[in-house]
N, CA, C and O atoms as a Tinker XYZ file with bonds, in Angstrom:
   268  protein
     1  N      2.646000    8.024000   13.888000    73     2
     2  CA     2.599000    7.359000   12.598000    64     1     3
     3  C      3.875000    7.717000   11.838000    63     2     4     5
     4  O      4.298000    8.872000   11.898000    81     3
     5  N      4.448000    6.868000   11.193000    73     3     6
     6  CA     5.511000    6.832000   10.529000    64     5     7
     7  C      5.478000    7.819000    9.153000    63     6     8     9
     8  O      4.379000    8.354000    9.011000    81     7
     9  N      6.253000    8.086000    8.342000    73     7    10
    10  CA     6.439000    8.959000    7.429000    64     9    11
    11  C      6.028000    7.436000    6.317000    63    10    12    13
    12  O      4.963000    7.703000    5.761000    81    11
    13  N      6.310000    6.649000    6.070000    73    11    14
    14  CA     6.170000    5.018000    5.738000    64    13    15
    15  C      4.887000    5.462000    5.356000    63    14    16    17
    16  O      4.686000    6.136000    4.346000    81    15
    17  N      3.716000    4.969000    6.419000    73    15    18
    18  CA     2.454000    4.923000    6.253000    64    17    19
    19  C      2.005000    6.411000    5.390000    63    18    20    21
    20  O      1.326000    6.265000    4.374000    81    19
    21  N      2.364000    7.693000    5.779000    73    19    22
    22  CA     1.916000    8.679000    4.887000    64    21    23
    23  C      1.944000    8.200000    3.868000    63    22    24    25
    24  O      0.863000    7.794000    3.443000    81    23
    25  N      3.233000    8.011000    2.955000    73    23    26
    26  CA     3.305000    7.896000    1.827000    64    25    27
    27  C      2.707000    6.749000    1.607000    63    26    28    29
    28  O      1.766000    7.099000    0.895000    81    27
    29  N      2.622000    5.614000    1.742000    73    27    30
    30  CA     1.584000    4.732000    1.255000    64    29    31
    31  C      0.565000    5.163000    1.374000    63    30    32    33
    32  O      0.217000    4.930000    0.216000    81    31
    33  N     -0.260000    5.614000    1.791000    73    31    34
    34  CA    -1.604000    6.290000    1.818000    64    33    35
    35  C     -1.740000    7.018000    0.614000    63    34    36    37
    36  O     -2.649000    6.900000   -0.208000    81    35
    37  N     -0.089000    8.314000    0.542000    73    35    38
    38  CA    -0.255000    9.056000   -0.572000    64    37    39
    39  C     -0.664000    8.153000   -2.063000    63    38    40    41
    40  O     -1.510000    8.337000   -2.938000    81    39
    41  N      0.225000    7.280000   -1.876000    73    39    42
    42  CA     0.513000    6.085000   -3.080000    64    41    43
    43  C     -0.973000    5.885000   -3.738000    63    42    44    45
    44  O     -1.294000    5.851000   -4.926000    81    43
    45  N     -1.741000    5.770000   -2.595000    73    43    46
    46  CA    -2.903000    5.074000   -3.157000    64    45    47
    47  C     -3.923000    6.087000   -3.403000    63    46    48    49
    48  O     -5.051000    5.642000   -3.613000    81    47
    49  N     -3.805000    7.076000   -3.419000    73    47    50
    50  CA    -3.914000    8.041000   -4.505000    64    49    51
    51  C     -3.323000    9.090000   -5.508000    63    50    52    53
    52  O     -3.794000   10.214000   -5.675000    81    51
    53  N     -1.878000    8.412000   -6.362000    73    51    54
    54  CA    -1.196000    8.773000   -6.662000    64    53    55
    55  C     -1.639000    9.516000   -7.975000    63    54    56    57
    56  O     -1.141000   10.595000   -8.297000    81    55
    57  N     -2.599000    8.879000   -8.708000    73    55    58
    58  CA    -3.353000    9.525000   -9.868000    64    57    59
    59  C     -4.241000   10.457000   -9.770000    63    58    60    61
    60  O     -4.683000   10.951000  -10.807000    81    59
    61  N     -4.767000   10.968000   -8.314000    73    59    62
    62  CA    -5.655000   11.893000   -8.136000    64    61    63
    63  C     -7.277000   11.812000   -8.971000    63    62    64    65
    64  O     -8.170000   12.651000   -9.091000    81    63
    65  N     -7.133000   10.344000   -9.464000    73    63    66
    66  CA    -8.660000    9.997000   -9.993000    64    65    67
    67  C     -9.391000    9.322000   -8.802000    63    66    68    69
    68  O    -10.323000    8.817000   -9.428000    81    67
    69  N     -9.533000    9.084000   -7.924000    73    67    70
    70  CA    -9.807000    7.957000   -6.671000    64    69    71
    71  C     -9.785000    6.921000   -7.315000    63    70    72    73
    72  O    -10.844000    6.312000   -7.163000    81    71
    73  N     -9.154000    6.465000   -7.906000    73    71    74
    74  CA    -9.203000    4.870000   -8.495000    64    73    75
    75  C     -9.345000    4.098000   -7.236000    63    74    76    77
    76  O    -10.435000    3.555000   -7.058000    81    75
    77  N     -8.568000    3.982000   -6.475000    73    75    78
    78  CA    -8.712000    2.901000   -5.257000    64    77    79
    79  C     -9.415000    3.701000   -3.892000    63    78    80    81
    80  O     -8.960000    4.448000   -3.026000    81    79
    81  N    -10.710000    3.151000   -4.173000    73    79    82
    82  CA   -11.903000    3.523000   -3.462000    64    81    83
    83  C    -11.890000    2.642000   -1.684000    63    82    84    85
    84  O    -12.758000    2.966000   -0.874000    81    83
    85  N    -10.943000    1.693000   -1.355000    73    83    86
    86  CA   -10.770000    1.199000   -0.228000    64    85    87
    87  C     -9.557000    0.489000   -0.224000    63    86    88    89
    88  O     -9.214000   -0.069000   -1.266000    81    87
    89  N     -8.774000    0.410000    0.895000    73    87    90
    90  CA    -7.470000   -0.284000    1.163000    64    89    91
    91  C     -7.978000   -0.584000    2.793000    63    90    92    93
    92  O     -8.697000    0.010000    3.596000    81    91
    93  N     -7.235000   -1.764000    2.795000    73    91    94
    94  CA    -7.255000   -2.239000    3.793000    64    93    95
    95  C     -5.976000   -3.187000    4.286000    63    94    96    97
    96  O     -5.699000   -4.146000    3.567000    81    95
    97  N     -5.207000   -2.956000    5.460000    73    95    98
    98  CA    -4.095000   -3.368000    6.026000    64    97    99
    99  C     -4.521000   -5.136000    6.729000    63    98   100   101
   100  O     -5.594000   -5.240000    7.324000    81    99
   101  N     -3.830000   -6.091000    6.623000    73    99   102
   102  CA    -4.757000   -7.078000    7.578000    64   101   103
   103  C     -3.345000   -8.100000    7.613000    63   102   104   105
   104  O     -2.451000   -8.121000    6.768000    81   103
   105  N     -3.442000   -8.880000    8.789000    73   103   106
   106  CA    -2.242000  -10.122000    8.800000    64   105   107
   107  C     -1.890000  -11.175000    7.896000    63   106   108   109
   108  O     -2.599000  -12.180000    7.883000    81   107
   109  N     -1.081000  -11.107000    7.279000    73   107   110
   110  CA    -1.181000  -12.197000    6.219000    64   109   111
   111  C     -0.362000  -13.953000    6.998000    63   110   112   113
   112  O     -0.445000  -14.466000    8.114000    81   111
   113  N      0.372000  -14.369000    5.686000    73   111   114
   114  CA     0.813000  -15.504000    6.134000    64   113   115
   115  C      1.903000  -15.221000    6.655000    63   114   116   117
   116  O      2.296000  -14.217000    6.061000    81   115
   117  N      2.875000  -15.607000    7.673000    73   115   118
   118  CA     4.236000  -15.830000    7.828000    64   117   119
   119  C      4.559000  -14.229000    8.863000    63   118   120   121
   120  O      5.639000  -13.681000    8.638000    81   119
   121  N      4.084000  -13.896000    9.402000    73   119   122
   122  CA     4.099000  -12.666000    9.778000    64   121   123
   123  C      4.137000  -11.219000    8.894000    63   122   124   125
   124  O      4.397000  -10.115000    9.372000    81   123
   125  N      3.818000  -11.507000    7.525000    73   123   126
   126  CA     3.635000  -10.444000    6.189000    64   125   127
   127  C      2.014000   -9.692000    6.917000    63   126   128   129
   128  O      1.215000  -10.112000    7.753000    81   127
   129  N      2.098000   -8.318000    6.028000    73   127   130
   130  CA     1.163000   -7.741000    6.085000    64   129   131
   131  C      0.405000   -7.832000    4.781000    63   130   132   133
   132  O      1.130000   -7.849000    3.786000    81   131
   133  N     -1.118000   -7.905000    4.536000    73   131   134
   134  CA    -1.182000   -8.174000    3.235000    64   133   135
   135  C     -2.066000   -7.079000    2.939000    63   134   136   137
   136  O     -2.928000   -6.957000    3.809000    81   135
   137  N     -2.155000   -6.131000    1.879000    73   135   138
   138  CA    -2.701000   -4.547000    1.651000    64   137   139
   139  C     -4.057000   -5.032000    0.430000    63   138   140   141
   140  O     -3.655000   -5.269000   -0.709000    81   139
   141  N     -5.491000   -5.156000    0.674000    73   139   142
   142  CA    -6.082000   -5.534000    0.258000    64   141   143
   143  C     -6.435000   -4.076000   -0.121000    63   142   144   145
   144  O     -6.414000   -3.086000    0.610000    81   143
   145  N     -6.871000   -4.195000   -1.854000    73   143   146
   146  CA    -7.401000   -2.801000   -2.284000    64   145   147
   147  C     -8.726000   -3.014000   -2.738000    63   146   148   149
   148  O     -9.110000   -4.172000   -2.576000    81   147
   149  N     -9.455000   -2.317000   -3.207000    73   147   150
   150  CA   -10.615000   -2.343000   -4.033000    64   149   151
   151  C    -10.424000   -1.080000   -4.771000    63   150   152   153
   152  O    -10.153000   -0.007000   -4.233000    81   151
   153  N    -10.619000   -1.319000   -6.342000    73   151   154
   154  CA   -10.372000    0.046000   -7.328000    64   153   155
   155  C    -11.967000   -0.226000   -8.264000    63   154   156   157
   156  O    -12.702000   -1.190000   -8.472000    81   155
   157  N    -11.947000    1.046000   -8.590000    73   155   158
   158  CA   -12.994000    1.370000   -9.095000    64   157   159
   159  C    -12.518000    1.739000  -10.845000    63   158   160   161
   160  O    -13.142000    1.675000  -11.904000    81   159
   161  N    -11.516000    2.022000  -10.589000    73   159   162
   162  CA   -10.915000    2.164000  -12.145000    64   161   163
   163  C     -9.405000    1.527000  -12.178000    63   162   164   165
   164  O     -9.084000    0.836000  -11.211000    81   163
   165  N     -8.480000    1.718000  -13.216000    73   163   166
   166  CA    -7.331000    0.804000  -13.147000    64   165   167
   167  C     -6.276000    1.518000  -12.315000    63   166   168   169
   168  O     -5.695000    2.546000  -12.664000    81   167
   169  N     -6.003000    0.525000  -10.603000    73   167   170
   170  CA    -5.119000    1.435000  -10.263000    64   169   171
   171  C     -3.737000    1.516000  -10.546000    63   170   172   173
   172  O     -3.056000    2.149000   -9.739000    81   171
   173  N     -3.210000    1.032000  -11.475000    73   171   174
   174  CA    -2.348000    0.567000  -12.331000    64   173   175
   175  C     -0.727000    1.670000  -11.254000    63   174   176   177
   176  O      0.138000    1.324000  -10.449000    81   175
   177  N     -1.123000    3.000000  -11.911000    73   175   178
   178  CA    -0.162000    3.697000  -11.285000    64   177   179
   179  C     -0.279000    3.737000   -9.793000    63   178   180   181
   180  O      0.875000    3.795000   -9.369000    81   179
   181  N     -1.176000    3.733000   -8.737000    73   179   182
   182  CA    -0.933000    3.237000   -7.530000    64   181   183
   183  C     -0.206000    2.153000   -7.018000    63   182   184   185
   184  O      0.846000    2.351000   -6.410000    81   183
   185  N     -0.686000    0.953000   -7.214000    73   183   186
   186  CA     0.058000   -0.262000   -7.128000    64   185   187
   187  C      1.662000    0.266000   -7.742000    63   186   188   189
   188  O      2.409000    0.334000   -6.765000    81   187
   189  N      2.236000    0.563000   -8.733000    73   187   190
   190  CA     3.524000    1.191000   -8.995000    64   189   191
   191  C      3.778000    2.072000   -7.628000    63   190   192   193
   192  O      4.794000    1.624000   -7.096000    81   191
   193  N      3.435000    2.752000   -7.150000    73   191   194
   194  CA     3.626000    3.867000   -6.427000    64   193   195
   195  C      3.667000    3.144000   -4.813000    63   194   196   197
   196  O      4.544000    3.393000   -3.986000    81   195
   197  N      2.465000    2.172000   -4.591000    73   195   198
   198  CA     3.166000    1.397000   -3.319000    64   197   199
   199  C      4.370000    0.145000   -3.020000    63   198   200   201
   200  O      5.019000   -0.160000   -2.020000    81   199
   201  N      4.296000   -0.403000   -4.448000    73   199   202
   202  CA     5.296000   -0.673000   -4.541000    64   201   203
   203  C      7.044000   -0.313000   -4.071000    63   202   204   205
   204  O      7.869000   -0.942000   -3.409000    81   203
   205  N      7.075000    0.987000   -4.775000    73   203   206
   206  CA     8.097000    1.219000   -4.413000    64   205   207
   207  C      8.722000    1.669000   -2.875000    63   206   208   209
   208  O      9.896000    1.698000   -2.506000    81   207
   209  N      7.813000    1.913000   -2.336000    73   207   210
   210  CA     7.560000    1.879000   -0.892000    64   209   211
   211  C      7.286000    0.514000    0.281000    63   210   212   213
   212  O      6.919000    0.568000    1.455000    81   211
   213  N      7.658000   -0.766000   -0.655000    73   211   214
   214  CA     7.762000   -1.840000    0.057000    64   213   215
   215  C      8.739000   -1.958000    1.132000    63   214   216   217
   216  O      8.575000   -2.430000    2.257000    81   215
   217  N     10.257000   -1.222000    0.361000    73   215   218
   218  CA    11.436000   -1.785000    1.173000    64   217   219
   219  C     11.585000   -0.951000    2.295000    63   218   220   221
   220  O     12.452000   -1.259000    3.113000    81   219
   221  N     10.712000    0.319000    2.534000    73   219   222
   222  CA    10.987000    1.137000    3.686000    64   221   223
   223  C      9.526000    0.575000    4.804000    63   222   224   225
   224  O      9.610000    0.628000    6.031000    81   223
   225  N      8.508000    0.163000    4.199000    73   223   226
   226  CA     7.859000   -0.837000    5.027000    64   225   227
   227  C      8.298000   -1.898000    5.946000    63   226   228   229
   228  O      7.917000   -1.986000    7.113000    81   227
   229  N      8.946000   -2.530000    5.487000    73   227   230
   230  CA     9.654000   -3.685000    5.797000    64   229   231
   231  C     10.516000   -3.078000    6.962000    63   230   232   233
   232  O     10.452000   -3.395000    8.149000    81   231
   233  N     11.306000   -2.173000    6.402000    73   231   234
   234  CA    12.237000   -1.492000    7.299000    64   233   235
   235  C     11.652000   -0.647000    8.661000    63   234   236   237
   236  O     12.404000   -0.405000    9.605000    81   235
   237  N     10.618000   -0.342000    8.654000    73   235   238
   238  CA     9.726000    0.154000    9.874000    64   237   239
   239  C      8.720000   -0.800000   10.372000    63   238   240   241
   240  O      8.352000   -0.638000   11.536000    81   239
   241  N      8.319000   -1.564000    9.834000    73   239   242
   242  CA     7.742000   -2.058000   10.688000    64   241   243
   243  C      7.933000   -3.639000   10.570000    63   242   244   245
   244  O      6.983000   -4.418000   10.651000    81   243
   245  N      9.333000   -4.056000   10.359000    73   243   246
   246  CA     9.888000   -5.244000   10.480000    64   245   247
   247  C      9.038000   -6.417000    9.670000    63   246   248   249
   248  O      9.476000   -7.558000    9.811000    81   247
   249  N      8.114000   -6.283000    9.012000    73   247   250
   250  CA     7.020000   -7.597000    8.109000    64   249   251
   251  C      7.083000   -6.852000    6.799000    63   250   252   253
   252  O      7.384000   -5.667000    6.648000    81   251
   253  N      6.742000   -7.759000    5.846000    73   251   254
   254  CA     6.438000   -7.809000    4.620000    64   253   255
   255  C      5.652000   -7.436000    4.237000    63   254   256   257
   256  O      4.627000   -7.708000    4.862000    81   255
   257  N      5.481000   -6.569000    2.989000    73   255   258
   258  CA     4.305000   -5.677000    3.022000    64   257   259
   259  C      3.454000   -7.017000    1.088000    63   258   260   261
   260  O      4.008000   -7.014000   -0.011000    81   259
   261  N      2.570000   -7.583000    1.324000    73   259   262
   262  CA     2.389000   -7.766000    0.560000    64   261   263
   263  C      1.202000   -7.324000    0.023000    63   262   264   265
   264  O      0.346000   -7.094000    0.877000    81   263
   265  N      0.796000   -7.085000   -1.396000    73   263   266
   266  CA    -0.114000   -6.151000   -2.220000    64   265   267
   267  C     -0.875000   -7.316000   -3.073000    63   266   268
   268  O     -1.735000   -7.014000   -3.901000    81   267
């Protein structure tokens, strides 16, 4: 597993509240990956936090990481 995926994982619990209670990776359109979440409170600062971890996505595993 890539250093990539850690930190997105970390991402999505970046607030240490469990706001985002499930993520899920799945094929999107066009060969994109599309990161389906479910939050239980606002994951406001997660989504920030995977975000910024789009362009090294892309860069490892060649698709689009869409959120």
């Amino acid at each position: 597993m890539s250093n990539t995926a850690l930190e997105l994982g970390e991402s999505l619990d970046r607030s240490h509240t469990g706001a985002v209670s499930h993520a899920r990776l799945r094929p999107g359109e066009s060969n994109d990956i599309v990161l389906d979440i479910k939050a239980d409170h606002d994951p406001q600062l997660e989504l920030w936090g995977v975000q910024n971890h789009r362009d090294a996505f892309r860069k490892v595993f060649k698709r689009k990481l869409v959120i």
